[in-house]
Structures are given as C-alpha cells and as structure tokens.
N, CA, C and O atoms as CSV, one atom per row, in Angstrom:
chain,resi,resn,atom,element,x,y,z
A,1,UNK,N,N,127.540,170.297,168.807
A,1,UNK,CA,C,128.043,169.083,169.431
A,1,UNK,C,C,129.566,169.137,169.463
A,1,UNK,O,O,130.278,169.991,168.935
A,2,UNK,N,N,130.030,167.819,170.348
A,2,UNK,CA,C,131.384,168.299,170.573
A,2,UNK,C,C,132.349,167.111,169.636
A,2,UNK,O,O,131.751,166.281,168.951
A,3,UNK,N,N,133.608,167.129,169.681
A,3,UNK,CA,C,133.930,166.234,169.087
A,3,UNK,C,C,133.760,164.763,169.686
A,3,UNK,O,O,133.377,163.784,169.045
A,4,UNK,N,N,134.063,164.787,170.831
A,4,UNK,CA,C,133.285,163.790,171.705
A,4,UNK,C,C,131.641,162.966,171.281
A,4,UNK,O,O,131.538,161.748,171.128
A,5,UNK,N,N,130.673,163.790,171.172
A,5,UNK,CA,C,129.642,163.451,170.928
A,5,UNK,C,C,129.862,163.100,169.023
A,5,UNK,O,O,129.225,162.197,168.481
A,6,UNK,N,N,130.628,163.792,168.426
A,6,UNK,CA,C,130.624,163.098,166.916
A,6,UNK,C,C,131.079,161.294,166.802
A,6,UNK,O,O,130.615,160.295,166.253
A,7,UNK,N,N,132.451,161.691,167.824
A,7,UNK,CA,C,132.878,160.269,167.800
A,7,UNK,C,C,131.637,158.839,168.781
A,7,UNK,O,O,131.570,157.611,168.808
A,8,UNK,N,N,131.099,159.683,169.239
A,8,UNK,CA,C,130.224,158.669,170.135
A,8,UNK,C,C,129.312,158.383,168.467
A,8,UNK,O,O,129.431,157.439,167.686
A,9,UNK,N,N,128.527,159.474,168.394
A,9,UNK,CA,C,127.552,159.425,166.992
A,9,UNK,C,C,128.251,158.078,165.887
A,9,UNK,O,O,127.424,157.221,165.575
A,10,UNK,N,N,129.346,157.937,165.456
A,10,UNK,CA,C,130.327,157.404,164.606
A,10,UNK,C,C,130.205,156.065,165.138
A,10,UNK,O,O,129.755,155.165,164.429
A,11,UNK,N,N,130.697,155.792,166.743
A,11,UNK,CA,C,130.581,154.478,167.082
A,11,UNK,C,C,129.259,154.260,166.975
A,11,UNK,O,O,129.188,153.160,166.426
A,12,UNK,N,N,128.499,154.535,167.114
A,12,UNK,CA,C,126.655,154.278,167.625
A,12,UNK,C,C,126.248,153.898,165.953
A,12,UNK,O,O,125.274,153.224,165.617
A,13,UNK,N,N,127.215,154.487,165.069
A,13,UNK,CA,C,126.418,153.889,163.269
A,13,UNK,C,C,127.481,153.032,162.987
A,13,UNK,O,O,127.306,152.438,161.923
A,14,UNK,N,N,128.794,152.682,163.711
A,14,UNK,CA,C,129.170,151.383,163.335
A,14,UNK,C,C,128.545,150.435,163.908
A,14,UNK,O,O,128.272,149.416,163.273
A,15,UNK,N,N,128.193,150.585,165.230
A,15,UNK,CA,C,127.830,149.561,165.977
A,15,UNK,C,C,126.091,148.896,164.982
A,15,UNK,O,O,125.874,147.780,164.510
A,16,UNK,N,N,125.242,150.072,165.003
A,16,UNK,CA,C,124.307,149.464,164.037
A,16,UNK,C,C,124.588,148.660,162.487
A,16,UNK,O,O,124.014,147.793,161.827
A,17,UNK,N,N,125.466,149.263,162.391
A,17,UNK,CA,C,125.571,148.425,160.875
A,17,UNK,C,C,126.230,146.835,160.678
A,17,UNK,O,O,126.006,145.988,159.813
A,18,UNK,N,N,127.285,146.825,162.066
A,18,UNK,CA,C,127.802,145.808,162.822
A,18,UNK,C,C,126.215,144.869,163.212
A,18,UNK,O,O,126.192,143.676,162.909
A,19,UNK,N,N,125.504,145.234,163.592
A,19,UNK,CA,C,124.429,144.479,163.900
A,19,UNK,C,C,123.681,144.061,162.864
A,19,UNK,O,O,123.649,142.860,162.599
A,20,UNK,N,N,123.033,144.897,162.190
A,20,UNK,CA,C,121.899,144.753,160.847
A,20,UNK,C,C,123.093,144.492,159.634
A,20,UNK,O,O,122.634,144.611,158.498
A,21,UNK,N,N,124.257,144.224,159.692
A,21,UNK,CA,C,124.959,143.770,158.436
A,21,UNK,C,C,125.096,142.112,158.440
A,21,UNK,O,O,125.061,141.511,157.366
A,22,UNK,N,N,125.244,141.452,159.612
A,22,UNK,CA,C,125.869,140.347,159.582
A,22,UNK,C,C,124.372,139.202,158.737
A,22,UNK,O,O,123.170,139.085,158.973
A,23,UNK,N,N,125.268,138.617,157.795
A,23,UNK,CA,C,124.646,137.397,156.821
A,23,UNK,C,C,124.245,138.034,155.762
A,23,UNK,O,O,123.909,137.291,154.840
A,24,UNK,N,N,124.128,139.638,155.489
A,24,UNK,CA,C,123.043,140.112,154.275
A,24,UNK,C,C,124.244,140.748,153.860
A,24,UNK,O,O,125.333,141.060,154.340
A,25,UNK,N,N,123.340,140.852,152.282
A,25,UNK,CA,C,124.511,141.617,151.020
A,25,UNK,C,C,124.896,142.649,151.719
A,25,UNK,O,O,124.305,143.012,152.735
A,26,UNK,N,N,125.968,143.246,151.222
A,26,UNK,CA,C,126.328,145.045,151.333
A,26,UNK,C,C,125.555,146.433,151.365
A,26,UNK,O,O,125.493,147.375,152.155
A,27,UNK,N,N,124.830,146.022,149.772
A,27,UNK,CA,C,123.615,146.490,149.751
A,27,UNK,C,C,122.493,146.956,150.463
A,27,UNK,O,O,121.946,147.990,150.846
A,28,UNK,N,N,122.376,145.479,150.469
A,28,UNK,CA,C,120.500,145.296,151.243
A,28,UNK,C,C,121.055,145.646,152.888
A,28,UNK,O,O,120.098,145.828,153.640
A,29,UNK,N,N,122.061,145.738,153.390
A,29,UNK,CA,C,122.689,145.883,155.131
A,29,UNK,C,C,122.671,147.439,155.016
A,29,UNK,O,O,122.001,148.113,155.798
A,30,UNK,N,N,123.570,148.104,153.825
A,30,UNK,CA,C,123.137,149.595,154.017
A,30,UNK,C,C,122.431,149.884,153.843
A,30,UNK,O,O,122.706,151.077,153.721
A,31,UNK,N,N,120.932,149.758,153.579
A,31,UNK,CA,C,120.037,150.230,153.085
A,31,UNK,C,C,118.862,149.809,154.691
A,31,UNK,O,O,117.977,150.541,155.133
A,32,UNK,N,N,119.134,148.928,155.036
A,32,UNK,CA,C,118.782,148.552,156.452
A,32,UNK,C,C,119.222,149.872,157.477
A,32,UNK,O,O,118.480,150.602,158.135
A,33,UNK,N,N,120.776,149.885,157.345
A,33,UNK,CA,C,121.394,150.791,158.369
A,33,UNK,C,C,120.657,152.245,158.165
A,33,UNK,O,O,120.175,153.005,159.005
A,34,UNK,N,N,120.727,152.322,157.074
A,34,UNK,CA,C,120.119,154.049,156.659
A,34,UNK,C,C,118.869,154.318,156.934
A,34,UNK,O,O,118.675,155.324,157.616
A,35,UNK,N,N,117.906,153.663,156.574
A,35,UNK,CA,C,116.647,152.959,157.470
A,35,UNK,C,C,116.075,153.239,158.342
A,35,UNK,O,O,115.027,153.885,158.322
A,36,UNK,N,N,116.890,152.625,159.738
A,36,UNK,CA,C,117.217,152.922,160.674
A,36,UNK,C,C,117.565,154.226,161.281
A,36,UNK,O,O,117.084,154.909,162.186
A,37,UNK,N,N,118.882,154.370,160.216
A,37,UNK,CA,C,119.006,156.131,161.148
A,37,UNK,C,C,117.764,157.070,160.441
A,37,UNK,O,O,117.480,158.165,160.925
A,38,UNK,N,N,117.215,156.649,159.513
A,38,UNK,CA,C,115.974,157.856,159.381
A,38,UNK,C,C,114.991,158.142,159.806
A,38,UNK,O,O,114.359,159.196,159.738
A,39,UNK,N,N,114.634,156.487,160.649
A,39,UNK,CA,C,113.475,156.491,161.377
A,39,UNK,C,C,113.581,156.801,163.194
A,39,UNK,O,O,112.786,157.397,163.921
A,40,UNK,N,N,114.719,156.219,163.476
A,40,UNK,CA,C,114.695,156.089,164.854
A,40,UNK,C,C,116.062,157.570,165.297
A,40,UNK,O,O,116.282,157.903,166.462
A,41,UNK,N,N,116.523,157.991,164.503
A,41,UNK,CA,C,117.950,159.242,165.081
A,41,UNK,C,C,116.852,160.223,165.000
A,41,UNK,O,O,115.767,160.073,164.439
A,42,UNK,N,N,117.376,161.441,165.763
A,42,UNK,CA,C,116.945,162.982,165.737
A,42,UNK,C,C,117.578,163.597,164.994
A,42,UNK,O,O,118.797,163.443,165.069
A,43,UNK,N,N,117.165,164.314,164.221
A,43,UNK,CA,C,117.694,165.520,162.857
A,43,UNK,C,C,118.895,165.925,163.357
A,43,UNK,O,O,119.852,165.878,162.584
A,44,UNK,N,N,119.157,166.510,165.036
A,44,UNK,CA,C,120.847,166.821,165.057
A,44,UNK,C,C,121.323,165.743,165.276
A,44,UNK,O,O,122.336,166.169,165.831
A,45,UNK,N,N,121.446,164.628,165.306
A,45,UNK,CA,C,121.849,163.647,165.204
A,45,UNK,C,C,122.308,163.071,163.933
A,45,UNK,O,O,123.458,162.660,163.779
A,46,UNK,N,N,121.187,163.039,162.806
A,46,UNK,CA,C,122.083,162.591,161.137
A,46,UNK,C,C,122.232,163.740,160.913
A,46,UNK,O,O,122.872,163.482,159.894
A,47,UNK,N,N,122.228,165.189,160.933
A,47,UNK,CA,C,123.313,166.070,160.659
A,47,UNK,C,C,124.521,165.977,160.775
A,47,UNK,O,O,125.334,166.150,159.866
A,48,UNK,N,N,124.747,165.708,161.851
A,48,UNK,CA,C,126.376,165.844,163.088
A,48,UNK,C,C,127.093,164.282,161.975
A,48,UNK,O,O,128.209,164.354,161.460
A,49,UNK,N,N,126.259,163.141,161.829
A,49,UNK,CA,C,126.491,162.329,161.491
A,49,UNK,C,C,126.873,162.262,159.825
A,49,UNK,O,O,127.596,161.346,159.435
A,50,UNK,N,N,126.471,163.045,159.084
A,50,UNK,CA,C,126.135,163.187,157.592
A,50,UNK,C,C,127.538,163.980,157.817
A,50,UNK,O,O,128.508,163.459,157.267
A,51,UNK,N,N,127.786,165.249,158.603
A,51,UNK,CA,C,128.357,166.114,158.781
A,51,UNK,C,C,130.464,165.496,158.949
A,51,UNK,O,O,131.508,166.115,158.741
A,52,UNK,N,N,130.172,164.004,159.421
A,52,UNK,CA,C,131.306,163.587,159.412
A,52,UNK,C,C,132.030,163.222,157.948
A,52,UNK,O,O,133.204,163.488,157.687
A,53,UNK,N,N,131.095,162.561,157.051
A,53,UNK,CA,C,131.714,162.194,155.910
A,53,UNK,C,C,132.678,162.939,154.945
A,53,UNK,O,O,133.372,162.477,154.039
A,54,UNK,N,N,132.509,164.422,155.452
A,54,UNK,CA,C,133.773,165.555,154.908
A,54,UNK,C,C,134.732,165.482,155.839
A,54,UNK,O,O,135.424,166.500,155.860
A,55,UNK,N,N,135.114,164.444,156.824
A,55,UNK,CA,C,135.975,164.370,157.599
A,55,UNK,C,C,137.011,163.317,157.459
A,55,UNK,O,O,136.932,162.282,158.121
A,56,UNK,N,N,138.107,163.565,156.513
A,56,UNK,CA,C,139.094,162.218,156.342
A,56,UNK,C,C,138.954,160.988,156.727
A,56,UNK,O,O,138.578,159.968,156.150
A,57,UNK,N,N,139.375,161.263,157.980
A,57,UNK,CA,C,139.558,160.520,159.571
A,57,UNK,C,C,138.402,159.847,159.988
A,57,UNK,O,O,138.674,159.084,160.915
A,58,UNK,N,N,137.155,159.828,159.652
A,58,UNK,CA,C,135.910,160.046,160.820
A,58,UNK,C,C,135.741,158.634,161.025
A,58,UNK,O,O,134.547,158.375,160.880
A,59,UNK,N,N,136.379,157.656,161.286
A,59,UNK,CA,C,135.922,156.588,161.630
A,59,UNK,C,C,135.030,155.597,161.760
A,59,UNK,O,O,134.746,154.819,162.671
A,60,UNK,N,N,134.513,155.839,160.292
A,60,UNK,CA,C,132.994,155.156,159.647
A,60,UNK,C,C,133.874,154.062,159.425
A,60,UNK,O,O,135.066,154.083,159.115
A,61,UNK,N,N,133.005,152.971,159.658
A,61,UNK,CA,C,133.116,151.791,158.699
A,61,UNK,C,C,132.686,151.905,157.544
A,61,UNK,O,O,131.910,152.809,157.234
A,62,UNK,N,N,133.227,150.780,156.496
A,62,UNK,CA,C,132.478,151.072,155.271
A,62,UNK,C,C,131.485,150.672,155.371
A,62,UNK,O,O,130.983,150.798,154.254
A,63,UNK,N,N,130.440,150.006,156.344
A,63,UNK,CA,C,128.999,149.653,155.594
A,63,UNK,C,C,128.432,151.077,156.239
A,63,UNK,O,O,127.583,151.871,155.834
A,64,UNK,N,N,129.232,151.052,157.357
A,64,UNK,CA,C,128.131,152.589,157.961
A,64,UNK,C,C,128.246,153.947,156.728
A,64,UNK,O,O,127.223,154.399,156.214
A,65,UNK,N,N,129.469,154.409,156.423
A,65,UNK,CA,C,129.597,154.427,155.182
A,65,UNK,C,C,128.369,154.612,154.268
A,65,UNK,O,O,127.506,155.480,154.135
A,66,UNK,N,N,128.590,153.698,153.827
A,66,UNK,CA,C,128.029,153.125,152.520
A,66,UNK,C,C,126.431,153.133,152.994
A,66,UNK,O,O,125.480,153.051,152.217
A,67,UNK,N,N,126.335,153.270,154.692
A,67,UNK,CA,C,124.716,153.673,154.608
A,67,UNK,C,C,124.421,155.223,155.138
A,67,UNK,O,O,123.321,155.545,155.587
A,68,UNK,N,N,125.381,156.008,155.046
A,68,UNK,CA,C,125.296,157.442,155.438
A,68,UNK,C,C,125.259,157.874,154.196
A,68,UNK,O,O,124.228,158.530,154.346
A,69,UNK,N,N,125.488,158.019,153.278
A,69,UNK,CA,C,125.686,158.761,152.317
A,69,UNK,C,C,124.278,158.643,151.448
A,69,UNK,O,O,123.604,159.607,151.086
A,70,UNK,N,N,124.079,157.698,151.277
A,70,UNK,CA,C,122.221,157.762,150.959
A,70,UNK,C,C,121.896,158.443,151.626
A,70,UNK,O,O,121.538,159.378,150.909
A,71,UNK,N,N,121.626,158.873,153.207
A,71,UNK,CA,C,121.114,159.517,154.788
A,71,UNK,C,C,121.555,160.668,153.957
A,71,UNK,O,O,120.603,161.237,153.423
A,72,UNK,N,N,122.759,161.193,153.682
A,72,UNK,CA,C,122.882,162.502,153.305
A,72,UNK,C,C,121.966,163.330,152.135
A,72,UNK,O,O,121.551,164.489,152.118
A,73,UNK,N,N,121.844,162.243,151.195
A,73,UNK,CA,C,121.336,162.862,149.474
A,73,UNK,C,C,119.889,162.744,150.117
A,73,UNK,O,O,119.159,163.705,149.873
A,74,UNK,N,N,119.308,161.653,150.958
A,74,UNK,CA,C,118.212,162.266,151.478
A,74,UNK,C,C,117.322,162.979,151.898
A,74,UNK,O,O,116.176,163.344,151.637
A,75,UNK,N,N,118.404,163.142,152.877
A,75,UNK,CA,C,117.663,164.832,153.759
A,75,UNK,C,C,118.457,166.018,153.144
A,75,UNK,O,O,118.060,167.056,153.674
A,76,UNK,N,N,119.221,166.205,152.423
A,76,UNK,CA,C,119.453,166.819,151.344
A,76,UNK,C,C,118.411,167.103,150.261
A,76,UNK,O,O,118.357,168.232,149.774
A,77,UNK,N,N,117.556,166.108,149.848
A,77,UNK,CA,C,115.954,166.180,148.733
A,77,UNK,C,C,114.812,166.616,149.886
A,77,UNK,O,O,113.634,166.766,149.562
C-alpha cells in the first residue's frame, strides 16, 4: 500500500472511533472500535493499520489509538 492509502486507512479508524466513542467510557469506545476493525476490515487492511503505530507521526487519534493496539497483540496471538 501506498502512503496515501495508510493515511486514508488512519482517517477511516479515526472516523470510526469518532462515531462508536461519543457518550461511552474510553475503555468500553476502544474496545467497540477494535471490534469493529476485527470483524468488518480485511487482514491487509489491520496490518497496514497496526503497521502505523511504529510511525511517530501517524495520525491516530487517541481513542483509535487506544483501540489499535489491542488489534495489534491480537492478531499478533
């Protein structure tokens, strides 16, 4: 993928977490968001996505964040 398609990937898990976060804990919203990307993304998809969090810069929000990194230790087990 290109960097283009990472940054699209990046907006597409803020935008979900932007959605499934509003009124609920931190918590219980990432755990929603992650959820989500495990059931409904394609494998190169939370790769490319997992694949950003070694990236300074990568323009996660923190709940998206905070729901990728579970996504990672996941498909990591």
């Amino acid at each position: 993928m290109t960097l283009d398609q990472d940054a699209q990937l990046v907006r597409m898990v803020n935008q979900i977490a932007a959605n499934l976060g509003g009124g609920r804990e931190p918590d219980e919203a990432a755990d929603g968001v992650c959820d989500h990307l495990e059931k409904f993304w394609a494998r190169p998809m939370k790769r490319r996505v997992i694949a950003c969090l070694d990236e300074a810069d990568n323009g996660l929000a923190p709940l998206a964040r905070q729901a990728v990194e579970p996504l990672a230790e996941r498909q990591a087990g």
